[in-house]
Structures are given as C-alpha cells and as structure tokens.
C-alpha positions in Angstrom: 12.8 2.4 -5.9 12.3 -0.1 -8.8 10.5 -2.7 -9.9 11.2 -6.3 -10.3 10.2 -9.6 -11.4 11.1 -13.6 -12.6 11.2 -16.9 -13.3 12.6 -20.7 -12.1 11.6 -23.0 -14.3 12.7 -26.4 -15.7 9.6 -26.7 -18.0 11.0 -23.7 -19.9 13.9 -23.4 -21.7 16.4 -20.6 -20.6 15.7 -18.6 -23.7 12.2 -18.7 -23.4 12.6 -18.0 -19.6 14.5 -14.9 -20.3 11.9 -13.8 -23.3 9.4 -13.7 -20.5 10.6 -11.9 -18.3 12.2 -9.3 -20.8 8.1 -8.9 -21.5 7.4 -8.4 -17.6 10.1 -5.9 -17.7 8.8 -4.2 -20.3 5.0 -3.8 -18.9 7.0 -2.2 -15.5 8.9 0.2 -17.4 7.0 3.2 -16.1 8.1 2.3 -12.6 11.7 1.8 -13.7 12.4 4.2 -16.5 16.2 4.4 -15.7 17.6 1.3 -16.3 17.2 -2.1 -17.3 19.0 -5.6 -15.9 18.9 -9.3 -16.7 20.3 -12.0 -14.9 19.9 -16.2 -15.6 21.2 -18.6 -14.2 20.9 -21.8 -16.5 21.9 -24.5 -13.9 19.0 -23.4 -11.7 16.9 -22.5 -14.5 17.0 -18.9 -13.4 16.3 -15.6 -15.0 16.0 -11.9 -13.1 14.9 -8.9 -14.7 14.9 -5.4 -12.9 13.9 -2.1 -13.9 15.5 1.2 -12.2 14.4 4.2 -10.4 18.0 6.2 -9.4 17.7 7.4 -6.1 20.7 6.7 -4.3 24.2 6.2 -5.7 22.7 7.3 -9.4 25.9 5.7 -11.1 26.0 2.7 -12.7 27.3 1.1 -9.7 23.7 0.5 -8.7 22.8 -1.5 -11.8 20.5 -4.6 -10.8 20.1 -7.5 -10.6 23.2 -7.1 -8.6 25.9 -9.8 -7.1 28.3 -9.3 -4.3 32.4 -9.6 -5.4 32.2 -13.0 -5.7 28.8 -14.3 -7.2 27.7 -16.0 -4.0 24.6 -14.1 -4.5 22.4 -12.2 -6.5 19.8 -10.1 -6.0 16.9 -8.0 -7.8 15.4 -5.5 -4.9 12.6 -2.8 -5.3 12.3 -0.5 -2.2 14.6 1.9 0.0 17.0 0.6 3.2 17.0 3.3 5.3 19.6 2.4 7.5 21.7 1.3 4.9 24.8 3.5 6.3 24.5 2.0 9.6 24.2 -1.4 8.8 27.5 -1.5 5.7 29.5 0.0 8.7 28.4 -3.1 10.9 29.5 -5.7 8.2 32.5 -3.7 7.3 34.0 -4.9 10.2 33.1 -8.0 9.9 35.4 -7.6 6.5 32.4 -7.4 4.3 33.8 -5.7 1.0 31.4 -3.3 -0.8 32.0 -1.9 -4.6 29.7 1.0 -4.4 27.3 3.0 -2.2 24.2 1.7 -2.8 21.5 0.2 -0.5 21.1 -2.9 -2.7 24.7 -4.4 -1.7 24.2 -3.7 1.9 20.9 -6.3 1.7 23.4 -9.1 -0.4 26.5 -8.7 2.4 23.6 -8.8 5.1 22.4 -11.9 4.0 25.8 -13.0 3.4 26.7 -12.5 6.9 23.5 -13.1 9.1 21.5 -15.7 6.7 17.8 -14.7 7.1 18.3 -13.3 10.3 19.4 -10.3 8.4 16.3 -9.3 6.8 14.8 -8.2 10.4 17.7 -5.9 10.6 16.4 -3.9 7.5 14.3 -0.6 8.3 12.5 0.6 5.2 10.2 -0.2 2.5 11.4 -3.4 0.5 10.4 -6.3 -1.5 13.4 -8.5 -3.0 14.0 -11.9 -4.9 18.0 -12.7 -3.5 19.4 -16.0 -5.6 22.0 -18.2 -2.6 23.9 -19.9 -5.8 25.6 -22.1 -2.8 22.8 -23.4 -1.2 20.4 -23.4 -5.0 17.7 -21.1 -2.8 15.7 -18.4 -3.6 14.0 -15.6 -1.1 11.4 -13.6 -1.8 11.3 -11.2 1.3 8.6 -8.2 1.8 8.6 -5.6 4.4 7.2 -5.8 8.0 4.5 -2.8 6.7 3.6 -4.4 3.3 4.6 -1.3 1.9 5.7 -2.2 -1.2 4.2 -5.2 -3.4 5.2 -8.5 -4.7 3.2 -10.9 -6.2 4.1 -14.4 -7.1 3.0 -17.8 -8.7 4.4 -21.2 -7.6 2.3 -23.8 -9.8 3.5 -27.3 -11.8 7.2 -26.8 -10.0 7.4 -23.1 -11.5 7.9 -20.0 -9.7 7.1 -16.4 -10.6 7.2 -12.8 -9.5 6.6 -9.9 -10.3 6.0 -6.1 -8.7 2.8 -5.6 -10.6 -0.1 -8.7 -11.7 0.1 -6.9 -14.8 3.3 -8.1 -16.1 2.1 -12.3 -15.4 -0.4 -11.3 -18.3 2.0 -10.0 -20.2 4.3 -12.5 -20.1 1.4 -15.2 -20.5 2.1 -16.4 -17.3 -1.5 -16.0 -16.2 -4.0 -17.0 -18.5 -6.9 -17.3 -16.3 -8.6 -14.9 -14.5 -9.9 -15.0 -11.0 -13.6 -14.8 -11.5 -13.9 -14.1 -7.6 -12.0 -10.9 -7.6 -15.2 -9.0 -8.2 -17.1 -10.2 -5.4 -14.5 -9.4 -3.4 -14.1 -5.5 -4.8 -17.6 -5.2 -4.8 -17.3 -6.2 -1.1 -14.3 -4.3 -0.2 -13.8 -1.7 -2.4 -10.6 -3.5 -2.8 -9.5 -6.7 -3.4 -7.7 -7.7 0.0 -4.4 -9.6 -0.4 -3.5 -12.5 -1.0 -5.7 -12.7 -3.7 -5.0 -10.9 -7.0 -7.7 -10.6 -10.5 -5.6 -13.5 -11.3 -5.8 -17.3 -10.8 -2.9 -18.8 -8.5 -1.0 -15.7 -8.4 -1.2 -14.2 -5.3 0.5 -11.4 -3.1 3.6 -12.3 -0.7 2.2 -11.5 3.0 4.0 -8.2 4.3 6.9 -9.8 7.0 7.6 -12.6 5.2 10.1 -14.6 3.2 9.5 -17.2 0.1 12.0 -20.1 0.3 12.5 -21.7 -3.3 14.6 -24.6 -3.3 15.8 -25.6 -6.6 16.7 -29.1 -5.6 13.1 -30.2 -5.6 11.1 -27.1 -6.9 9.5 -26.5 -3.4 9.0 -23.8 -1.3 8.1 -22.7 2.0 6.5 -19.4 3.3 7.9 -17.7 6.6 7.4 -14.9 8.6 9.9 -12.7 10.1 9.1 -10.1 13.0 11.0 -6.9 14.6 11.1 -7.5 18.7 8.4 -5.6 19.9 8.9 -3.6 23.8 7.2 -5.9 26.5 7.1 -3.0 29.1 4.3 -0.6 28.1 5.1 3.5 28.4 2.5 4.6 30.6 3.8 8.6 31.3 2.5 11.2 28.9 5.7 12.8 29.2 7.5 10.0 28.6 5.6 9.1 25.5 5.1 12.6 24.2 9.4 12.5 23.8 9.5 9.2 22.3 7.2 10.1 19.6 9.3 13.4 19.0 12.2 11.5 18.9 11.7 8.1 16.7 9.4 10.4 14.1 12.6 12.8 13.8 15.1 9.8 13.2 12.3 8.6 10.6 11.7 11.7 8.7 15.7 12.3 8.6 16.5 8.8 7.6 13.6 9.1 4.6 15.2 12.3 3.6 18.1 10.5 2.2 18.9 10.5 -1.5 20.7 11.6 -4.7 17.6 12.8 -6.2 15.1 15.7 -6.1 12.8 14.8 -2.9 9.9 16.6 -1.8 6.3 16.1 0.6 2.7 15.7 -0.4 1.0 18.6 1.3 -2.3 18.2 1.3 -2.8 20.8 4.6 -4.4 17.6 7.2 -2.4 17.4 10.5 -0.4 14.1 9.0 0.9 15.8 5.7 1.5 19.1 7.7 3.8 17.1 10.3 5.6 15.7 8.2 6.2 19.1 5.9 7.2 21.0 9.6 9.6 18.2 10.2 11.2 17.7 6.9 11.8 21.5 6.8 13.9 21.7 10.1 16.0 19.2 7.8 16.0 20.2 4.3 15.1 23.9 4.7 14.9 25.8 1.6 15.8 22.6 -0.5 12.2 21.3 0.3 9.6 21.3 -2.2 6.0 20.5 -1.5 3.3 19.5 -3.8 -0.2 20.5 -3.3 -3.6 20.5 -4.8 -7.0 22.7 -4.9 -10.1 22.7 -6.2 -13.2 25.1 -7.4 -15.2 23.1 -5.2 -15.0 25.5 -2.1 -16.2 22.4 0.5 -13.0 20.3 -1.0 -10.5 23.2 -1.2 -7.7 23.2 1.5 -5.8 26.3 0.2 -6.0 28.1 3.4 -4.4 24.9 5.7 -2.1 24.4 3.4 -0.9 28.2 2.9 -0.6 28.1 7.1 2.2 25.6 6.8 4.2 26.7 3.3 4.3 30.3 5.3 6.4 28.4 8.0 8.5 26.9 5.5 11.3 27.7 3.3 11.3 25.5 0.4 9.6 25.6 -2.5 5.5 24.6 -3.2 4.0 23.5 -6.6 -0.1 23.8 -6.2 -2.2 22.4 -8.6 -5.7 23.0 -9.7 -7.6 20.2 -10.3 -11.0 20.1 -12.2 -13.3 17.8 -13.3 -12.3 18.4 -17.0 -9.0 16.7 -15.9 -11.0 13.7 -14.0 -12.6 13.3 -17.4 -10.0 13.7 -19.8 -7.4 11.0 -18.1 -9.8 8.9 -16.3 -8.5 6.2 -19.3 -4.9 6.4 -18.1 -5.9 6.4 -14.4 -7.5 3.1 -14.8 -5.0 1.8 -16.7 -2.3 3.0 -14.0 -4.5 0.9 -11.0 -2.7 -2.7 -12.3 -5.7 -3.9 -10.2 -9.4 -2.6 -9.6 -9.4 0.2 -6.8 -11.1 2.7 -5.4 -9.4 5.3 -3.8 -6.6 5.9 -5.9 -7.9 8.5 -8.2 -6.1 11.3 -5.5 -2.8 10.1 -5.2 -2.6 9.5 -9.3 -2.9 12.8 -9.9 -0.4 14.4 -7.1 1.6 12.0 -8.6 1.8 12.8 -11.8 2.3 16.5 -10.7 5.7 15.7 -8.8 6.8 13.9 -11.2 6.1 17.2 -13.7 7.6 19.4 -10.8 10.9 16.9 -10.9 10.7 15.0 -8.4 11.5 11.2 -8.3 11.0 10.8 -4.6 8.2 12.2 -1.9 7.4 11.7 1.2 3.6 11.1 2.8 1.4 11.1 6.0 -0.2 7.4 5.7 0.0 5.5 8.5 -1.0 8.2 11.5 -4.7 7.7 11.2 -3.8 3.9 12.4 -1.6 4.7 14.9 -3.6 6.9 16.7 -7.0 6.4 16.1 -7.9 9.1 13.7 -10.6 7.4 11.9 -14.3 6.9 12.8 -14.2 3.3 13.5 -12.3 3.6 16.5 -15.5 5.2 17.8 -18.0 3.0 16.1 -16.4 -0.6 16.8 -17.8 -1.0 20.5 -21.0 -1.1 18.5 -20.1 -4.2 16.4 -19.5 -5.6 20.0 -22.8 -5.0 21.0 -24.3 -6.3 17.9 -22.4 -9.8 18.2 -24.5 -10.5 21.3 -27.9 -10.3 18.6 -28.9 -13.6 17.2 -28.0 -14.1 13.3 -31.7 -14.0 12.3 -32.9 -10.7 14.2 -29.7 -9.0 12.2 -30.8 -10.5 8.8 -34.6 -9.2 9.4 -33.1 -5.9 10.2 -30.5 -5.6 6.9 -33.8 -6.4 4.7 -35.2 -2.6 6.4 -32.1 -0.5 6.8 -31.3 2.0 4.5 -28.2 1.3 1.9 -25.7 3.3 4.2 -26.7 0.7 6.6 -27.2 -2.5 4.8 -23.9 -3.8 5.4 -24.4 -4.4 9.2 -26.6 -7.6 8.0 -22.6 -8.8 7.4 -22.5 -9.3 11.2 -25.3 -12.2 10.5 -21.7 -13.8 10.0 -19.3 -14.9 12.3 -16.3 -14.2 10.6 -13.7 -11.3 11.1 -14.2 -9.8 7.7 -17.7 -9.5 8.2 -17.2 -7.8 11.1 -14.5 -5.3 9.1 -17.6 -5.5 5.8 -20.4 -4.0 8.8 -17.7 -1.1 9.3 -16.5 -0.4 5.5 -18.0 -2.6 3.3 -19.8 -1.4 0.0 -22.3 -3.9 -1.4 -23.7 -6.4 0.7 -24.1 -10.2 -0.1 -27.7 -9.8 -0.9 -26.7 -6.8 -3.7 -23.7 -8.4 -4.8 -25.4 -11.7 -6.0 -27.7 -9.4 -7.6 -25.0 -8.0 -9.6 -23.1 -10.6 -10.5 -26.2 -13.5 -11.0 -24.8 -15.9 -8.3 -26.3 -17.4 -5.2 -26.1 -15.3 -1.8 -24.2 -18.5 -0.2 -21.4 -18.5 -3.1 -20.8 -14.9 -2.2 -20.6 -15.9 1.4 -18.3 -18.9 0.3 -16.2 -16.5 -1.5 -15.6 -14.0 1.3 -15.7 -16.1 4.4 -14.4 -19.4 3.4 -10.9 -18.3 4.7 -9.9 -18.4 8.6 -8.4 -15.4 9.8 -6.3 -17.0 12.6 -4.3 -13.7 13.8 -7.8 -11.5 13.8 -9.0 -9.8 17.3 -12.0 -10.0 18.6 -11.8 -7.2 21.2 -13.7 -4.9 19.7 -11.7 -1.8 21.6 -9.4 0.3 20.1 -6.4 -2.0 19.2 -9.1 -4.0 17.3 -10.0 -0.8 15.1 -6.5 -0.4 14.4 -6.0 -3.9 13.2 -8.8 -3.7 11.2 -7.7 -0.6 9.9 -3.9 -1.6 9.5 -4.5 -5.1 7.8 -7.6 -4.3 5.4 -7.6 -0.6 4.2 -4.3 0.7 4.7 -2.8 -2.7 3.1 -5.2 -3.6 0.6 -6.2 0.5 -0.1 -4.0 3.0 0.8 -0.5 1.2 0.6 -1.1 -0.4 -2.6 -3.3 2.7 -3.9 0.2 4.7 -3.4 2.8 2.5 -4.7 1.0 1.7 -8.1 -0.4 4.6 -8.7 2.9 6.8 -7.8 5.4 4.3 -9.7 3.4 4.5 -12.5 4.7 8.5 -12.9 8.3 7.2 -11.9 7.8 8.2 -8.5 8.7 6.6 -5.0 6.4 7.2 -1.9 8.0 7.4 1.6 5.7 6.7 4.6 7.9 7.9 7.4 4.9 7.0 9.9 5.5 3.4 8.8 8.9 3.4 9.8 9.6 0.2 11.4 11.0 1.8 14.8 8.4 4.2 15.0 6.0 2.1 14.8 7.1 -0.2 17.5 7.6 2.8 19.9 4.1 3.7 19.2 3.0 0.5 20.0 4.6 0.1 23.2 2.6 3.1 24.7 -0.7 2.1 26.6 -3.8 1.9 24.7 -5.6 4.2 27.4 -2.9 6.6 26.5 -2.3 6.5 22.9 -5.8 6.3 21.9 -8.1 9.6 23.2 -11.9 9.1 22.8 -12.8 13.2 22.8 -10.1 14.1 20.1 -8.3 12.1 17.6 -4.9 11.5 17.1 -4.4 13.8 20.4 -1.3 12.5 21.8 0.7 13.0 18.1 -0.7 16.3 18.3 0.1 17.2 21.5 3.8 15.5 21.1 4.3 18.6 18.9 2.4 20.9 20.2 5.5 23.5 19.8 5.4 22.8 15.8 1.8 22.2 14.6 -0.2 24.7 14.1 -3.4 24.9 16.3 -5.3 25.9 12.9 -4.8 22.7 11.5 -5.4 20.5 14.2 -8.5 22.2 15.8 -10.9 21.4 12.5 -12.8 18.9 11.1 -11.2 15.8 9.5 -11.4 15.6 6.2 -9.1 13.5 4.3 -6.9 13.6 0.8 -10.3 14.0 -0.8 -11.7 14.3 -4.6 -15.2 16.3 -5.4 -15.7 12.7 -7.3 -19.6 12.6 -6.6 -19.7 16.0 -8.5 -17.5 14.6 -10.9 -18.3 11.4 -11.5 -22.1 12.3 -12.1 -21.1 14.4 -14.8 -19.3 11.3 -16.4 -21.3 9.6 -19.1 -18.8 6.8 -18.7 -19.5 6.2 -15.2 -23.1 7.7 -15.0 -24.7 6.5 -18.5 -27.3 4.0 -17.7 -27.2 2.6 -20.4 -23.2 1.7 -20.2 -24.1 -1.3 -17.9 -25.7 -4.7 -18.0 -28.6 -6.0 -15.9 -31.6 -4.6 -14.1 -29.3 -4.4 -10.9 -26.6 -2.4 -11.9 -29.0 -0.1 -14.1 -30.6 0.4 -10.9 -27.3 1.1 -9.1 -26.3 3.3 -11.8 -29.8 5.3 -11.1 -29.6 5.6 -7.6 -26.3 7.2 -8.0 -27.4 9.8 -10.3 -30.6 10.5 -8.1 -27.8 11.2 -5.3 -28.5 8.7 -3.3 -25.5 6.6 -3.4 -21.6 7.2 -2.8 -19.7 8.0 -5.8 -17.4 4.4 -4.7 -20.2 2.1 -5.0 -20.5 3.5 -8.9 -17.3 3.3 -9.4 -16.5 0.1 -8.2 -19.4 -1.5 -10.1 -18.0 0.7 -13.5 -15.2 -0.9 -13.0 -16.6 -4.6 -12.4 -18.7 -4.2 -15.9 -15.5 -3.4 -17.7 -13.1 -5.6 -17.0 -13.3 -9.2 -18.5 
C-alpha cells in the first residue's frame, strides 16, 4: 500500500516537472513513510514519484516507480494484487522473467503480456499510473470496487495525478477551488466523485483505465469489467456453500503479507465474521483492534469479548472519550484530504493499530451492500410510491415536514440523486441556498445538472444496493477508510469487496439474497456453525461515535458565535437544543472553515 502521483507535461521543463512532484510526494509522506522513488522520462516529458508502505517483499526489491528487466515499462502502483502468486506463475510460463517477489512486477509483466486485457485479471484493491515507453502511453487504472483513490487533472495538454487532492495544492497544480464542492457536502454529507474541492481535478471512475498518449497530449477514459455469471443460483443450499467458499479464498488471500496484520473488531456481525474467519487462518498470530466507550448505549464490550473468547490471537481495546474527540479533532480534519463526515471512527482505530504495530488490517465494509443490511432496503419501495405524486403536491408537503423529513421534497426532482438525497441527504435545496446565499435553482443546477445514465429506477432491492454501492460506500465509507487509515501508515483490506466474491454474490437471486424480516440473513445463515447467535440476534448498530454528546460539548463545533449568517447560527442552535443530528453541524463546521 502506497501512494502515488505525477506529471506529463511539455509546458514544464523536466526540472520543474520533477520539483513538483517531489512536493506531491512530500504532502503523501504519511501514507508512504517507507520509502521514496522518482522516475522521468524527459522525451515524454515524464516524471513519477511514489511513496512506500512495505507489505510484501519488504526488501528493496520493491522500490517504486518500478520497470520490468528491460525498461519497456514503468510503473508507480498504490494498492495490494491478491493473486499475485497465481498470476507470476501464469506469465512464468509464458517466459516472463521476474527480479523479485513483489506484487508490483506481476501488474508490469501482465501488461506486458495481455495489453489492457490484463488489468481485469487483477483481484485486489489498486490504483496505478504504468508508462508503455514503446507505444509513448500512459494508463491510469483503478479497481473494479473504487477501493482505493486516484485523482487526476488533464487541462492545456497536461496531465496530473495524485492519490490525495491535497498534494495538486501543494504542488500548485490547483490554484482554484471548486466553489460547488459545498453544495454538494451539504447535500451529501460527502462530496460524491468525480468531483473533488478542486477545479478540473477530478477522481478516476472505479473500473476504469486513463489512456495518455504523448504523441498528441490526448486521452481517453475506459472502462473495464470482470464477467459476471448469467445463470442465477436459485438453491439456498447451493448459495449458502458459495458464500462459505469465495469469503474463505478472500479472507486467506487478504491475509497475505510480510508485515504485522490484524482485524478491526468492532463486535457487529461483519467485523465478527471476518475476525472468526481470519482466526481459522492466522490463529494465535492474529491481533484485533477494538474500541469502547463510557457511553453505555455506544459501548460494544460485551459483543466484542463473545468473539476474542473464540479466538486465539491477541486484542488491543481502546477507550475512547470525548477528551480525545476534542484534543485531536485538529489532526482529524487535517487527515480527511477532503470534507467528510463519517470518518471520525475509522481515524482513530486507525491510529491505534498503527500504535499496536500494525501496517495492515482487515475490515467488514461492503456486507451491508451485499445483503441488504441497511434501512433503505426497506424504505425504497416508498420512494416508488412517491414518484407517482405530482412535483407540486411534494414541494407543498417539504415546506410542512419536519427536518428529518425535509429531504423527501428532493423527489420534487426527477433525477436519481434526488431520489438517493430523499433517502440520505442532509440539507435540502431550500436550506442549502440559505446557507450558502445562492438561488434554490443554482443549487438544483449544481446537483442535478449531470445525467446518471447507469442509475436504476427499480426501486426494489437491487436499486437500494446500487444506491448504497455507488453513493455512500464510494463517496463515504471507501474513501472515509483509505484517507483516514493511510494517514497513520496503515492499509485497509475489505475482503467483502473482493472481486470474486462479489460476483458470486451477485449471481444469487434477489428473492434469495435479500430477506425482508431479517437483514443480511443468508450471510448469517451461510455460517451459522461460526457466528455467534449473540451477535447476530441484536439490534444493528454500526461502527458508531457518541459524537452528538461530544460534539455539543465542542465550542468549536457548537459556539454560535463561530459561524457566519443568520442560517447557520440558526443551524448551530438547533443542534444544541438537540434537535438536529450531530452530521448536519458538522458538515456545516466544516463548510464555514474551509476557504
């Protein structure tokens, strides 16, 4: 796990070029503490930088940007190949020659071999920039999932890329902000990709590939796909022993590396799993990572003690209190790269690996999607319903509803994202121009002036999950995990995410996979033998803060007087009188102080 970034550009010269990205290197440095590279290319006008994170073959054999034997290609790659062993084998006897045991020379003597056909062949979590020197062309390839970022600039026959929008700014490849980023996070909670807090930089879309071709500084985007099963799995039995079988192979092949590896525990049936699993692996090498609160309603002590009981590794709790919210709250935003919401969690179980040695954990994202573990599978036949009202009769009714239910005046709109805004959206049009002193329509312009071609309109099940795969899970959770976690040094595994789980999930029946009295039954009943009936038969709860506690008792977040305009004063008020979510504060905090 690294981080990368770069530049092609004729405009600069090749010292200047290299300067830069030296500066974007440097601003990465937390996610890459262990090494340093640079690579240019002056004839293409060509500069990589990489920063490491040792995981597999720690030697120096993994140094990056790395070129196969003979300097066809080069490559800068930040992610994990998780069939890396079976894929060298493959090429080996195709008389591919390798120099070392890393990952990273697998993805240059795939290429090599298969062109892009080679980067459907990868399983894992990757985004890379590979340099053809041949044919003077340039990928930049992301993962199927989107797990891990990559952000990039093409603008006045220049392109650059980077693993974070923070290092374009420090570079002073970005001057400009993008003043529309906070309509969007005040919509969201997030700022859904591509767009960025930046002006024409924007973020690669997951399963796809960048062509740059240096002959006439021009690119091309393209998508990639894994072959999905046409022949839905209709038997429970059937289905049950696929899941067992393609979550094993995941777990085991995210096990894999040089370096101290261990599992978020947070005591929910996805963490648990995934703990269970790991252990029938690693056994007494495991470690977990937990955390607990005073807070008795937050505190998951108990589930979590159920499953380190059955284990044999090692577990690292951590207390959490709102004296620690308070005191690194600066470094916390800092960490985010972007405005977020949600990442205030996995920042600090971060940083605790880390402190517990770890450079490498594994997590449960990615079930709730999969099998309909959150409420919006249940509430989305209702945005059906409500698609059948006129426009008008859903405005009148948004000027009466109270604010938990203000944003179903979004489905005034036909537009997929206002249909995803009426199930999770924070402020709604109306508030937002309020906030930011705009006009209703610009901050329907903003949000809804894109077409969402690939978007459902089902409104069943396999529309919830899209929602829930393409908007919070990408723009939220995925991103939450890899910037926050990376900026401790640490790499997040999602074995849920794996690719060939995945598609064996998603060749079982909908009727089947998706259970309308019970959650996420069919995972749990695959291992019924291994999970614990304690933590399955309770109330969801989530990797959850006390932040309303907390964050009231913040005079940075709940000083009135900290913010500008009657609006967000107002806001602000509501929120201490309890009658708002902690999010909506902290999202407008955040709006008010960032230029």
């Amino acid at each position: 796990m690294c981080r990368i970034a770069g530049i092609i550009s004729a405009r600069l010269s090749p010292a200047e070029s290299r300067d830069k990205v030296q500066l974007m290197c440097r601003a990465l440095q937390h996610g890459g503490p262990d090494d340093e590279g640079i690579f240019s290319d002056e004839k293409a006008n060509l500069v990589f930088g990489h920063r490491r994170l040792s995981l597999i073959d720690l030697t120096s054999n993994g140094h990056q940007p790395m070129a196969d034997a003979d300097q066809r290609a080069w490559l800068s790659f930040n992610g994990e190949i998780y069939n890396y062993s079976g894929l060298k084998n493959e090429l080996a006897k195709t008389g591919a020659r390798f120099q070392s045991g890393t990952d990273t020379e697998v993805i240059l003597q795939a290429y090599l071999n298969w062109g892009t056909a080679a980067f459907s062949k990868l399983r894992g979590m990757f985004a890379f920039a590979l340099y053809d020197a041949g044919k003077r062309l340039t990928y930049l390839v992301r993962d199927t999932a989107g797990i891990k970022p990559l952000y990039y600039s093409a603008d006045n026959d220049e392109l650059c890329f980077s693993s974070e929008v923070r290092a374009f700014k420090a570079a002073g490849l970005a001057k400009e902000n993008d003043p529309d980023w906070k309509v969007r996070f005040l919509a969201f909670g997030h700022i859904p990709e591509p767009y960025t807090t930046l002006k024409r930089v924007f973020s690669l879309p997951k399963g796809h590939f960048l062509c740059w071709q240096h002959g006439n500084a021009s690119y091309t985007l393209n998508s990639y796909s894994i072959d999905r099963p046409t022949d839905a799995i209709a038997a429970q039995h059937d289905a049950r022993q696929l899941i067992r079988n393609a979550l094993n192979l995941s777990v085991h092949r995210q096990l894999v590396a040089d370096a101290p590896i261990g599992v978020f525990l947070s005591g929910g049936i996805d963490s648990s799993l995934i703990t269970l699993l790991a252990n029938e692996q690693k056994k007494e090498q495991l470690k977990t990572i937990s955390i607990f609160f005073d807070e008795k309603s937050y505190d998951e002590r108990s589930y979590q003690n159920i499953v380190n009981d059955k284990i044999k590794g090692e577990n690292f709790p951590h207390l959490v209190k709102q004296a620690d919210f308070e005191a690194f709250l600066p470094q916390l935003l800092d960490a985010m790269d972007m405005p977020t919401t949600d990442g205030t969690n996995s920042w600090f179980i971060s940083k605790y690996a880390h402190e517990d040695g770890l450079k490498a954990v594994l997590s449960g994202v990615g079930a709730d999607e999969l099998f309909g573990g959150y409420p919006s599978f249940g509430r989305i036949q209702y945005l059906g319903y409500l698609r059948r009202l006129p426009s008008r009769v859903i405005r009148a009714a948004g000027r009466f509803l109270p604010d938990h239910y203000k944003r179903v005046a979004f489905m005034a709109i036909d537009h997929p994202s206002a249909d995803y805004l009426a199930l999770r959206g924070f402020f709604s049009s109306k508030d937002i121009s309020g906030l930011l002193d705009t006009s209703v329509g610009h901050i329907n312009d903003i949000l809804f002036g894109t077409t969402l071609s690939s978007a459902p309109r089902s409104y069943d099940n396999e529309h919830a999950e899209w929602f829930e795969t393409n908007f919070y899970m990408q723009n939220q959770l995925l991103r939450d995990t890899d910037v926050m976690s990376m900026s401790h040094g640490l790499e997040v595994r999602v074995p849920f995410l794996d690719e060939d789980f995945t598609q064996t999930v998603r060749s079982i029946a909908t009727d089947l996979r998706f259970n309308k009295e019970q959650p996420k039954k069919l995972l749990i009943d695959s291992f019924e033998n291994l999970l614990p009936r304690e933590i399955w038969n309770r109330p969801k709860m989530g990797f959850t803060f006390p932040l309303q506690k907390w964050m009231s008792a913040s005079t940075r977040i709940s000083d009135v007087n900290g913010y500008q305009g009657k609006a967000a004063k107002n806001v602000i008020q509501r929120f201490n009188n309890n009658k708002l979510h902690w999010s909506k504060a902290f999202a407008l905090y955040q709006v008010q102080n960032n230029a």
